[in-house]
Structure formats: C-alpha cells, structure tokens
PAMIDO-739459 format. One record per residue (C-alpha): residue in three letters; x, z, y. Coordinates in steps of 0.2 Angstrom, whole numbers, plus 5000, padded with zeros to 4 digits. Each point is the difference from the previous one (the first is absolute). Layout:
PAMIDO-739459
AlaXZY ...
end
This chain:
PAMIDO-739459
Unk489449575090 Unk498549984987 Unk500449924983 Unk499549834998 Unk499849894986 Unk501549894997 Unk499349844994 Unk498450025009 Unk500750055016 Unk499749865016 Unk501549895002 Unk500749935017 Unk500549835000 Unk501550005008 Unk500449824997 Unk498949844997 Unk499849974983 Unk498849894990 Unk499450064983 Unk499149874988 Unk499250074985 Unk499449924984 Unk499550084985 Unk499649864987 Unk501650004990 Unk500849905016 Unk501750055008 Unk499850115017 Unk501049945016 Unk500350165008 Unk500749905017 Unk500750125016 Unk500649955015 Unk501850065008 Unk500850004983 Unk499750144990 Unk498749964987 Unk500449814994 Unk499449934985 Unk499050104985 Unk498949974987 Unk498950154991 Unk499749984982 Unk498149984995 Unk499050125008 Unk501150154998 Unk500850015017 Unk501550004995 Unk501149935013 Unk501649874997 Unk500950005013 Unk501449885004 Unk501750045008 Unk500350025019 Unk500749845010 Unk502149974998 Unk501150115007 Unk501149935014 Unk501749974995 Unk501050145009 Unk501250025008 Unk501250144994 Unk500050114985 Unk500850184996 Unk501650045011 Unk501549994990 Unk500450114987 Unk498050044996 Unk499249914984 Unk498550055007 Unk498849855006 Unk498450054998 Unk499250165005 Unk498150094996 Unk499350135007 Unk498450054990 Unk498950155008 Unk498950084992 Unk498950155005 Unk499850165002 Unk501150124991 Unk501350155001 Unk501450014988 Unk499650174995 Unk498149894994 Unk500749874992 Unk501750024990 Unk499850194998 Unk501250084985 Unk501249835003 Unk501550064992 Unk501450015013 Unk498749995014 Unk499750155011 Unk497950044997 Unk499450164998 Unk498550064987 Unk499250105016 Unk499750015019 Unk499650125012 Unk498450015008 Unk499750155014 Unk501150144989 Unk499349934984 Unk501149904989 Unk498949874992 Unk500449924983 Unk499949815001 Unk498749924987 Unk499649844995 Unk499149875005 Unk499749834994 Unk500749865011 Unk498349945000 Unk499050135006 Unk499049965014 Unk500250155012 Unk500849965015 Unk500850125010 Unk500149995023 Unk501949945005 Unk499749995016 Unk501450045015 Unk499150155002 Unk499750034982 Unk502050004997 Unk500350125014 Unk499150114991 Unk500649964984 Unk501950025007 Unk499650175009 Unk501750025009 Unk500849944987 Unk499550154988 Unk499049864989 Unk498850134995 Unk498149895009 Unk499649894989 Unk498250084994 Unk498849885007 Unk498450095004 Unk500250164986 Unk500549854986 Unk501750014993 Unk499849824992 Unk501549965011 Unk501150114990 Unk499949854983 Unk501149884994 Unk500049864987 Unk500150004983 Unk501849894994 Unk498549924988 Unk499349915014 Unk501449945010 Unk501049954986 Unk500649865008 Unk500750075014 Unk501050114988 Unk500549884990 Unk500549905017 Unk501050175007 Unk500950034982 Unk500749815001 Unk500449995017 Unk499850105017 Unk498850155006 Unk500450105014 Unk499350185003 Unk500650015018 Unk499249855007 Unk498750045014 Unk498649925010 Unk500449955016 Unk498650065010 Unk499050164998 Unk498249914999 Unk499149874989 Unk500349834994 Unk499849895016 Unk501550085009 Unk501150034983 Unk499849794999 Unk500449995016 Unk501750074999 Unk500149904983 Unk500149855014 Unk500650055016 Unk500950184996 Unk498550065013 Unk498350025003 Unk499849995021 Unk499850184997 Unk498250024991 Unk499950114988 Unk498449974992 Unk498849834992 Unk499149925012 Unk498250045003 Unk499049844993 Unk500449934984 Unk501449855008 Unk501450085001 Unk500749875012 Unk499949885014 Unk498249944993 Unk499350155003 Unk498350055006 Unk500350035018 Unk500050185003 Unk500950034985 Unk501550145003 Unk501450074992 Unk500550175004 Unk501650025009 Unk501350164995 Unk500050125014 Unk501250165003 Unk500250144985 Unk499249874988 Unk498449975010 Unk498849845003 Unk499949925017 Unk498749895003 Unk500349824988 Unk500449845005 Unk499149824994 Unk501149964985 Unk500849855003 Unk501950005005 Unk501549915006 Unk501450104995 Unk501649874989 Unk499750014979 Unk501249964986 Unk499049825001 Unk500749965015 Unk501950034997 Unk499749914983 Unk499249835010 Unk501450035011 Unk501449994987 Unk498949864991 Unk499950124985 Unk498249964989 Unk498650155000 Unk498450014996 Unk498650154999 Unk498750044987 Unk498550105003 Unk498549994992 Unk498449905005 Unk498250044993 Unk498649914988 Unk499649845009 Unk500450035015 Unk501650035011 Unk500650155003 Unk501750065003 Unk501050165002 Unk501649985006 Unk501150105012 Unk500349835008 Unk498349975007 Unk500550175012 Unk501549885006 Unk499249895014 Unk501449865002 Unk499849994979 Unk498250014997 Unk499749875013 Unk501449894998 Unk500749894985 Unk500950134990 Unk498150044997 Unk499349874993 Unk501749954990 Unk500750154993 Unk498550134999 Unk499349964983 Unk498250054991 Unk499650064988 Unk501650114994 Unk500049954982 Unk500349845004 Unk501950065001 Unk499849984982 Unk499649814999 Unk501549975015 Unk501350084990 Unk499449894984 Unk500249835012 Unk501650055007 Unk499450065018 Unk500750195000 Unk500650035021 Unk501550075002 Unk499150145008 Unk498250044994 Unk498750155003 Unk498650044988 Unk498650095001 Unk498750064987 Unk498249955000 Unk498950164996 Unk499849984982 Unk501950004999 Unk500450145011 Unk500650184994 Unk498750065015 Unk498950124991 Unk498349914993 Unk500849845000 Unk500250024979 Unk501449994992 Unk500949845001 Unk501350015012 Unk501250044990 Unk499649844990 Unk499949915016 Unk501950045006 Unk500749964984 Unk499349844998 Unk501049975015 Unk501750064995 Unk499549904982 Unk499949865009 Unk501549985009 Unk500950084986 Unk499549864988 Unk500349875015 Unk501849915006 Unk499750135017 Unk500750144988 Unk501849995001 Unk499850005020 Unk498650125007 Unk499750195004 Unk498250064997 Unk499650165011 Unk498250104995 Unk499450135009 Unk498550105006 Unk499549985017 Unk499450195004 Unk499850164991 Unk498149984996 Unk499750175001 Unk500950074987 Unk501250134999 Unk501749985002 Unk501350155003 Unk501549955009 Unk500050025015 Unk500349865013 Unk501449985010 Unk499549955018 Unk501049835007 Unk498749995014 Unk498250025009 Unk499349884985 Unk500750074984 Unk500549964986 Unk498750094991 Unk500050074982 Unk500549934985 Unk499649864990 Unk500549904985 Unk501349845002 Unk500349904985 Unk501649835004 Unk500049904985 Unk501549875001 Unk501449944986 Unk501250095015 Unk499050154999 Unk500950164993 Unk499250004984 Unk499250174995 Unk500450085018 Unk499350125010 Unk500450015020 Unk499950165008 Unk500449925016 Unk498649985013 Unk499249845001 Unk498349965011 Unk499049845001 Unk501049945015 Unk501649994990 Unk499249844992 Unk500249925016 Unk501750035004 Unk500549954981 Unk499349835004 Unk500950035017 Unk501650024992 Unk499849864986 Unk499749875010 Unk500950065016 Unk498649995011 Unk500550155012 Unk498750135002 Unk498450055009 Unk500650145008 Unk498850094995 Unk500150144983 Unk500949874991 Unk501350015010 Unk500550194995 Unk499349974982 Unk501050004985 Unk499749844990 Unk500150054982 Unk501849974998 Unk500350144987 Unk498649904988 Unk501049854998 Unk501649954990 Unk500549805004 Unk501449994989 Unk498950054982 Unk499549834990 Unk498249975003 Unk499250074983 Unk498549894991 Unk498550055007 Unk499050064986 Unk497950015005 Unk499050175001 Unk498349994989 Unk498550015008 Unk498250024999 Unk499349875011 Unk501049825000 Unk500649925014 Unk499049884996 Unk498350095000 Unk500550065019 Unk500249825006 Unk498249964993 Unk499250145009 Unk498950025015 Unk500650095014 Unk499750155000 Unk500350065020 Unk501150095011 Unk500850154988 Unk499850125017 Unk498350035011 Unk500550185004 
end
C-alpha cells in the first residue's frame, strides 16, 4: 500500500462530532458525541489539546479472585518489532550478532529506532521470511536491511524497564501476519481466520464496502477475503458478563475522529454500548484518567503514529510507554496492577528462533514482552513461551471469567513472571525525554499502522 502522509492523510469520521475553533486567546470546546472526546481547551493558538478525563467508571462488581493482589490489568501494544531488532546483546537473553540469508550468514547492524525505512510483513511476506522453518528469507528485494537491530542507546527505556522487572525472549506473535490480526487475537485469541489487513484503510465494520481481508488457505496460502467485520465473543464480553470494568485506547487523529481499534472488527461491540462507553480516543488520554482516578480494571492501549516503534514514526515510543508505567507507578493503582507491553508483529525484522507451530494461525516469530508490576519477579528473564493470547487468559484467570475457547484456552498465562508473596517494592520512575505532560497536550498523530 503506498505511503501516505500521517497528518495530512483524509480522515473518516466514524462518529459525529462537533469541533469549535477559536484562535483569539479564547478556550477551545472540542465537543464529540458517544463519549469519547468531552471537554478540552487548547492553549492560545498553539494547538495544544487539554483534554479532560473519560466519564466515571461503573462501580464493579468483582475484583481479582482470591489470593491474586492483582486488580488492575494494561496491556500496551506497540508496533512492529522482533526480539532479535530490538533488545539484541540483552544479557541472559537468547539474540544472536548474525542471521542466515540463503547460505550467507549476515552480520546484524544498526539501525536507528528512527529510521524511516519500512520493511513488508505481510502473511506472505513471513512465509518467506520463515522458509520452512530454516529462518534464512528475510532479504526483501536484494536488501539485507531486515538483518538490523537497535542500538541499547535508543531504547534505553525499555532496557531500564527489562533490568527492573520482566523481559521475555520466548514470547511470540500469535498470528503469522500483520498488525490487524495480531490485535485481534490481543481481544478474542482469534481472527475468523484472515491472515492479512483489510484492503481499505478501516480496518473494521465501517469499511468501505468492498473492503476485504484475506483469509489463510491450505500450506500457508490466501483464499479469497472476507468484509472485516466479525461476530466471534472477546475478552469484553466475559468482562461485562462478570461486571469487571474495561476500557480500550486507540488513537484518533488531528481534528477529526478517527479510530483504530480491534474492536471496531467486533459487530455486536462496535455497534453496541461497550462502543460508545468503553472505547476511548485519543490514547493519551489514559494519561489524564489514571491522574483522576479512572484506571479500568482491564484497559488496552494503542499508540498513535508519532509514538509507535513502527519504522518512520521517530523515536518516541519508548518515551510514550514509559510515561505509562510512570504514571501508574507514581499513582495509588501501583501496589495492585500488572502492566503487560508487547509488540504486535515482527515488522519485518530478523529474528532466528524458529517458531513452534500450535496451529493453522501461528504463533509467528518473536518479539519483545516487557510486565512491569511490584509482583513482577524483579530483574527476571522467562524462557518460557508466552504469545499475545496468553494476555487474555491472565485476565481470564484473574478475574475468573472462564475462557473463549479459543488460543487462550491452551495458552500459558505468565505464571512463571509473577511472585505474589514478595512485598510490593516503591516504585521509583524511569527518566525520560519527552514528559507525560507534553504527550497529553499533543495533537493526534494517527493510526501508528496503514500497512
């Protein structure tokens, strides 16, 4: 798909919405309708939004089963990134300083976390890639860019982040494709069986009609694709069942709505109340609940662009995910939440373990997982395989909500990364370059996928 300018690009409105606009030293009412953008005010003429919080939480109905401290839980997902790319040389961790491509081993070099080039991860792309498991394809078109990883320099958050608390070097995507499936297992442990991103540029029930996603055939083929828009049960529907509080975070963009959520592919959601209650825009405004008291006990968050580690978004997304964990570390949700932070596909990027198959879908290669929590093991690597659908069925077993019955129901849930019986430590902040503070007051900067 050709490469479109992020803060330029047209915008659907997917909700009514009613934007006011003054620029003579008044406040800005930034009014939408179905909850999501309340009240705001933009300092002078910079354009720097002020958001407010979400509406109140409902008082729920249960909290962690017994014998679990844990009563909140975040799931951040960022974007595209193999292990072997992003924590290369962690000490303990299983990277290597080169790959095979064809016969050729290739040494891995450096490549700034903001460099622009993107690379194809595509279905297709990552059967290739994989190569019967010999993980020697990943050339992309005679260029060994894919063969890279990022300097400690620029992730130095995320290091700092691994050294404290949690990494995992065996913790794979769930799907062997891009970012619309791998969320979709973030949410319902399947994807209806596509395999790739829709066509258009709504990745969900308000797309274009004649919008398809591919579907996975036999031997890792494509079948014809099906409108994306689904009705398969989520993780939001056992919480509301169990009365348990959620809410989703995805971005929206400049000054008009526009939403990336895996929840708008979920018919009965994107069309129902859940939708205009608990799917919240823009993401940063997790920042502002969290300071009013208004953290769910379950909550998704997705980068905008700017704050994604997809290649040519910058540099910020480390900045971005720690002002997160800053914020709930420095709040009274501390003593009481598990923060999970992952990458939703491999982006590309080399990674050289091997895979090992569970079924038609996957899991796919490697990439980083980060859980910060005072019950955390603290400075621990876990060698145990993890994927993205074991997030479902640790909030599953937290709350005792059964299961979907789909790949949560055979996927471990993190149990090696916890220790419940360890006094909860102070939580002590990580520096960053850009404040929380700045995030809050900037414009959205878009979807952090279009691939």
């Amino acid at each position: 798909m050709e490469k479109v300018n992020k803060r330029s690009r047209p915008v659907k409105n997917l909700r009514s919405h009613v934007v006011s606009r003054l620029c003579i030293g008044v406040s800005i009412a930034i009014v939408a309708l179905a909850g999501t953008w309340l009240a705001a005010g933009i300092a002078g003429c910079g354009g720097q939004i002020v958001l407010s919080p979400s509406p109140s939480l409902p008082d729920s109905k249960v909290t962690a089963i017994a014998g679990s401290p844990i009563q909140h839980v975040v799931v951040i997902m960022q974007e595209n990134r193999s292990f072997d790319n992003l924590f290369n040389g962690y000490p303990g961790a299983d990277t290597v300083q080169g790959g095979m491509s064809g016969d050729t081993l290739v040494p891995l070099k450096p490549v700034s976390l903001g460099d622009p080039r993107d690379l194809s991860h595509s279905h297709l792309r990552w059967m290739e890639d994989w190569d019967n498991g010999n993980m020697d394809g990943f050339a992309q078109d005679g260029s060994l860019l894919p063969y890279s990883y990022v300097p400690e320099k620029d992730v130095e958050e995320y290091w700092t982040l691994a050294q404290q608390y949690v990494i995992g070097d065996r913790m794979f995507q769930s799907n062997t494709g891009p970012s619309f499936v791998a969320h979709q297992y973030m949410i319902a442990g399947q994807s209806g069986n596509v395999a790739e991103n829709p066509t258009g540029s709504i990745w969900g029930c308000d797309a274009a009609p004649g919008t398809t996603a591919a579907l996975l055939g036999p031997n890792g083929t494509e079948l014809p694709g099906v409108f994306p828009c689904f009705d398969y049960v989520t993780t939001a529907d056992l919480l509301d069942a169990k009365g348990v509080s959620w809410r989703y975070y995805a971005p929206g963009s400049g000054d008009n709505f526009f939403i990336l959520s895996a929840y708008q592919a979920v018919r009965h959601i994107r069309f129902g109340k859940d939708w205009d209650e608990n799917v919240i825009s823009p993401s940063r405004r997790v920042l502002v609940d969290i300071k009013h008291g208004e953290l769910a006990q379950v909550t998704w968050i997705v980068p905008d662009w700017s704050h994604s580690d997809h290649p040519g978004s910058g540099d910020e997304g480390p900045d971005w995910v720690t002002s997160i964990v800053n914020a709930i570390g420095n709040s009274p949700y501390w003593n009481s939440t598990a923060i999970f932070i992952s990458w939703d596909d491999w982006g590309g990027w080399y990674d050289h373990v091997t895979p090992t198959k569970v079924d038609e879908m996957g899991p796919g290669f490697r990439v980083p997982l980060l859980i910060v929590s005072p019950y955390a093991r603290h400075g621990y690597i876990t060698h145990h395989v993890h994927e993205a659908s074991g997030f479902i069925a640790f909030i599953e077993h937290n709350f005792d909500l059964g299961t979907l019955g789909a790949r949560d129901a055979g996927t471990d849930a993190f149990s090696d990364c916890f220790d419940y019986t360890q006094t909860p430590p102070s939580f002590s902040a990580i520096p960053t370059k850009v404040t929380a503070e700045r995030i809050i007051r900037e414009e959205d900067s878009g979807p952090p996928d279009d691939d």
